[in-house]
C-alpha positions as a Markdown table, in Angstrom:
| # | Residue | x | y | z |
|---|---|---|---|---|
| 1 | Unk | -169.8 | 62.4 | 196.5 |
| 2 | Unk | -169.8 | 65.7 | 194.6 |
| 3 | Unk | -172.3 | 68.1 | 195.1 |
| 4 | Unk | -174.4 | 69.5 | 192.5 |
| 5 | Unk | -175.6 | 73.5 | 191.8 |
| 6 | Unk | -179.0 | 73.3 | 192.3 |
| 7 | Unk | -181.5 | 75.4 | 189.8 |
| 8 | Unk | -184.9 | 76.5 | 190.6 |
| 9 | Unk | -187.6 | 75.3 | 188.0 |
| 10 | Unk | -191.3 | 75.2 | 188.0 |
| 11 | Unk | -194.0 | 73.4 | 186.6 |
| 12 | Unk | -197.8 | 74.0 | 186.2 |
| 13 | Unk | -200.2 | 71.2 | 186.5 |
| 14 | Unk | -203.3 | 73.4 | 184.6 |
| 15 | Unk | -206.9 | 71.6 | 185.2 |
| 16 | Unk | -209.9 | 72.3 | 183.2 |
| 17 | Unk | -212.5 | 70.4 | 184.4 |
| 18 | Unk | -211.7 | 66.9 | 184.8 |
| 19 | Unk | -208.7 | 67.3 | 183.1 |
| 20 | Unk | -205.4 | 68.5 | 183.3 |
| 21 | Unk | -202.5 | 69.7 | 180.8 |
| 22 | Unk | -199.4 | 67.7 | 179.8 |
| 23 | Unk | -196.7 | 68.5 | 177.6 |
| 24 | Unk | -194.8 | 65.8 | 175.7 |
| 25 | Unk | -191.2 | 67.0 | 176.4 |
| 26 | Unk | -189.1 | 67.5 | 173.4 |
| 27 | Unk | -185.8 | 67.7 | 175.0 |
| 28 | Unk | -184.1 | 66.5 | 178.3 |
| 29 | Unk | -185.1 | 66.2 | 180.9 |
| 30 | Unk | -187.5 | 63.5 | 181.2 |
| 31 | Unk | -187.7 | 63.8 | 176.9 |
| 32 | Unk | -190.0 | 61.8 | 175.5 |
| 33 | Unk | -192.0 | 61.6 | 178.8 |
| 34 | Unk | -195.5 | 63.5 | 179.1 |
| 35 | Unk | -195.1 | 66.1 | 181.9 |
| 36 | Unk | -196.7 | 69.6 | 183.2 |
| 37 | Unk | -195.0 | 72.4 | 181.4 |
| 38 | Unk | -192.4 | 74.2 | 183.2 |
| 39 | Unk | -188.3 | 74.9 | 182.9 |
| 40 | Unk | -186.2 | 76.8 | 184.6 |
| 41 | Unk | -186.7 | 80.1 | 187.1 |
| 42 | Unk | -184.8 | 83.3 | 185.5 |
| 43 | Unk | -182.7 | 85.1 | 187.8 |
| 44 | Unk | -185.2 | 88.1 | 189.7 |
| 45 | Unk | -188.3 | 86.0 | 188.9 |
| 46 | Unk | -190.9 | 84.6 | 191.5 |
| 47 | Unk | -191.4 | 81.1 | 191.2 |
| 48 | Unk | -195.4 | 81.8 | 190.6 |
| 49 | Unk | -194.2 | 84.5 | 187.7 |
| 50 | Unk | -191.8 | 81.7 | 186.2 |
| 51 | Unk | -195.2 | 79.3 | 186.1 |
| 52 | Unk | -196.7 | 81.6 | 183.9 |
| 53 | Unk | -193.9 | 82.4 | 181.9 |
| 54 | Unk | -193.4 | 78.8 | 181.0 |
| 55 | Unk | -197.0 | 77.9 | 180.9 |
| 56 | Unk | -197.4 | 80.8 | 178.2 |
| 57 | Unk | -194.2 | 79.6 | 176.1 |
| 58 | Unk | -194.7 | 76.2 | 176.0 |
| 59 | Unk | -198.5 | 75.9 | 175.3 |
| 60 | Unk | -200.1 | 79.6 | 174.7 |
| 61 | Unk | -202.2 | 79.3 | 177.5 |
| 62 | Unk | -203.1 | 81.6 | 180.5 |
| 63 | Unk | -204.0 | 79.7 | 184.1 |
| 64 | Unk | -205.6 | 81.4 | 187.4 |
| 65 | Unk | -205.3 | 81.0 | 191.1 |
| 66 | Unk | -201.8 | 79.7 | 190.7 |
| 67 | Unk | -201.2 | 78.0 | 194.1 |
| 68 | Unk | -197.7 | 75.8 | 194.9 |
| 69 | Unk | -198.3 | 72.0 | 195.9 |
| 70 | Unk | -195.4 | 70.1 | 195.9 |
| 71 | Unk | -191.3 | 70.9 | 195.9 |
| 72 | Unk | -189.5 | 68.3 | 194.3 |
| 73 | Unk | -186.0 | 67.8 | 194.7 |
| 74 | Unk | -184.5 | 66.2 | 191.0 |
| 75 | Unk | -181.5 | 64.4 | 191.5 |
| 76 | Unk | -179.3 | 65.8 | 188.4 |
| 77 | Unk | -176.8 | 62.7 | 188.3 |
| 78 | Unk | -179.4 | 60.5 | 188.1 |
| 79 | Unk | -180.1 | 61.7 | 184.6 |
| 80 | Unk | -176.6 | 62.4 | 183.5 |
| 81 | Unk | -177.1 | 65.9 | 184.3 |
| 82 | Unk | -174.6 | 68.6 | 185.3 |
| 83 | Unk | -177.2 | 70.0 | 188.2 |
| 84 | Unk | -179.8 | 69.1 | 190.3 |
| 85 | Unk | -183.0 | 71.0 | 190.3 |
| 86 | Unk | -185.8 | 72.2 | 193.0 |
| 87 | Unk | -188.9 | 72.1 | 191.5 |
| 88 | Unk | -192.3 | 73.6 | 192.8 |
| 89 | Unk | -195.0 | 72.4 | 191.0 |
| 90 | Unk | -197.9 | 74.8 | 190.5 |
| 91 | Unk | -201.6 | 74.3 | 190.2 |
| 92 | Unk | -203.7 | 76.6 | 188.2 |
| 93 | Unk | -207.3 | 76.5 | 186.6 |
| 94 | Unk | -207.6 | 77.1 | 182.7 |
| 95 | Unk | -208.8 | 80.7 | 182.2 |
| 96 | Unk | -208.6 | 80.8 | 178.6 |
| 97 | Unk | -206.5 | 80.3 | 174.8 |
| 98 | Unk | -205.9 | 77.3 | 172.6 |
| 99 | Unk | -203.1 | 74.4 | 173.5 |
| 100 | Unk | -200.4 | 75.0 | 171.1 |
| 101 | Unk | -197.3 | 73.4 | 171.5 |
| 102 | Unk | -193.9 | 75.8 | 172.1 |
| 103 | Unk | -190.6 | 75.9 | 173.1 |
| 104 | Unk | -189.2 | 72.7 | 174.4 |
| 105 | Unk | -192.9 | 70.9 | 174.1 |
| 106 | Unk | -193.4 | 68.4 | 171.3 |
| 107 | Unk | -197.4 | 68.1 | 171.9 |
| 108 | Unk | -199.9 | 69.7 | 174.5 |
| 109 | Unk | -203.3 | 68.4 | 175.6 |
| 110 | Unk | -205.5 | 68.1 | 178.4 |
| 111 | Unk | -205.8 | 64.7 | 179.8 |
| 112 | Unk | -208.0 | 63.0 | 181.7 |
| 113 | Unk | -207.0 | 60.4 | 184.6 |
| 114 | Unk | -207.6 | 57.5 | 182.7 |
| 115 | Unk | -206.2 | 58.9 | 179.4 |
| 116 | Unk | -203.0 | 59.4 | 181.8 |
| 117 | Unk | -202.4 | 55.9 | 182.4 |
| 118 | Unk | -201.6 | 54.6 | 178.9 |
| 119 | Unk | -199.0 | 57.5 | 178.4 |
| 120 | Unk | -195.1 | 57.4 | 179.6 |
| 121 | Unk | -195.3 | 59.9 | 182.4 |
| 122 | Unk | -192.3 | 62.0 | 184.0 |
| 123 | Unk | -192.1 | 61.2 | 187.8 |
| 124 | Unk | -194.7 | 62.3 | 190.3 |
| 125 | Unk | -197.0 | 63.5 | 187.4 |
| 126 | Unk | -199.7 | 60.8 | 187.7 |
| 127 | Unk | -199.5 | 61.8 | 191.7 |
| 128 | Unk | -200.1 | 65.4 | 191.6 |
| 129 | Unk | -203.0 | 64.8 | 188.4 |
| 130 | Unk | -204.6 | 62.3 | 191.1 |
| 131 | Unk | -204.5 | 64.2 | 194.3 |
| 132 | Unk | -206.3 | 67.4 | 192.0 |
| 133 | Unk | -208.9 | 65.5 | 189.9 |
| 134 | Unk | -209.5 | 62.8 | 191.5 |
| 135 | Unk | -210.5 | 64.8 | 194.8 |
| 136 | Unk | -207.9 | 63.5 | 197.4 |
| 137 | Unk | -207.0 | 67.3 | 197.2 |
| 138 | Unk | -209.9 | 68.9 | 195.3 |
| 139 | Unk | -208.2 | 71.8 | 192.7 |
| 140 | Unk | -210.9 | 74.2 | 194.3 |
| 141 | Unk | -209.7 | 74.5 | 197.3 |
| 142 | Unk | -206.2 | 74.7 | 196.3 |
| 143 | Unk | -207.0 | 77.6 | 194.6 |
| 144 | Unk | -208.7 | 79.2 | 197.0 |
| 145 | Unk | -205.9 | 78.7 | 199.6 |
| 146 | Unk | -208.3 | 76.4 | 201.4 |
| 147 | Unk | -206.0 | 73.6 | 203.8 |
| 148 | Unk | -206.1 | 70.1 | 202.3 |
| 149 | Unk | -208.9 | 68.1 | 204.2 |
């Protein structure tokens, strides 16, 4: 079994009200699939300063009370890629601009749940949306550093 290089990458799941921000990805990874924005982490960046570099490239946005919630590990053989990836997915609150879509994204939108279920998704997307709108793990309290009840 060979053993990948693993990259750092990050990925902002952005809610405004009942909804949250996906990008329809325009290149691999996960193309085709709706997704939060993100990419890789540049060498001497924080992971919480990549999140708001991507967020601002891909979709001209600006988020607040960035908080991590999930590390995903992303098996880069399983997608015919050359390395695996360590993902730490970010949640934010919209604090202002328009959606335009940038960079790698072919489309950006906020989304409700239900809206979410009808679109091709990218792996633990639906799960993260869920846990911050649909109050398993209120976005409110993530944000203000508040422990998950």
């Amino acid at each position: 079994m060979t053993t990948l290089p693993e990259i750092p990458a990050v990925s902002v799941a952005l809610v405004r009200g009942d909804t949250v921000l996906l990008v329809k990805r325009g290149r691999a990874p996960s193309q085709g699939l709706y997704a939060f924005p993100g990419g890789k982490q540049e060498p001497g960046e924080t992971p919480e300063e990549a999140a708001r570099r991507e967020l601002a490239e891909e979709t001209a946005l600006e988020g607040t009370g960035y908080r991590p919630v999930r590390t995903i590990f992303i098996d880069g053989a399983s997608d015919n890629h050359p390395v695996d990836y360590r993902l730490t997915v970010f949640a934010a609150a919209y604090a202002g601009g328009e959606a335009v879509a940038g960079d790698d994204a072919a489309s950006a939108a906020f989304y409700s749940l239900d809206d979410m279920r009808a679109l091709p998704l990218a792996a633990s997307v639906m799960e993260v949306a869920e846990e911050l709108l649909a109050g398993t793990r209120p976005v409110r309290d993530i944000l203000s550093g508040e422990a998950a009840s």
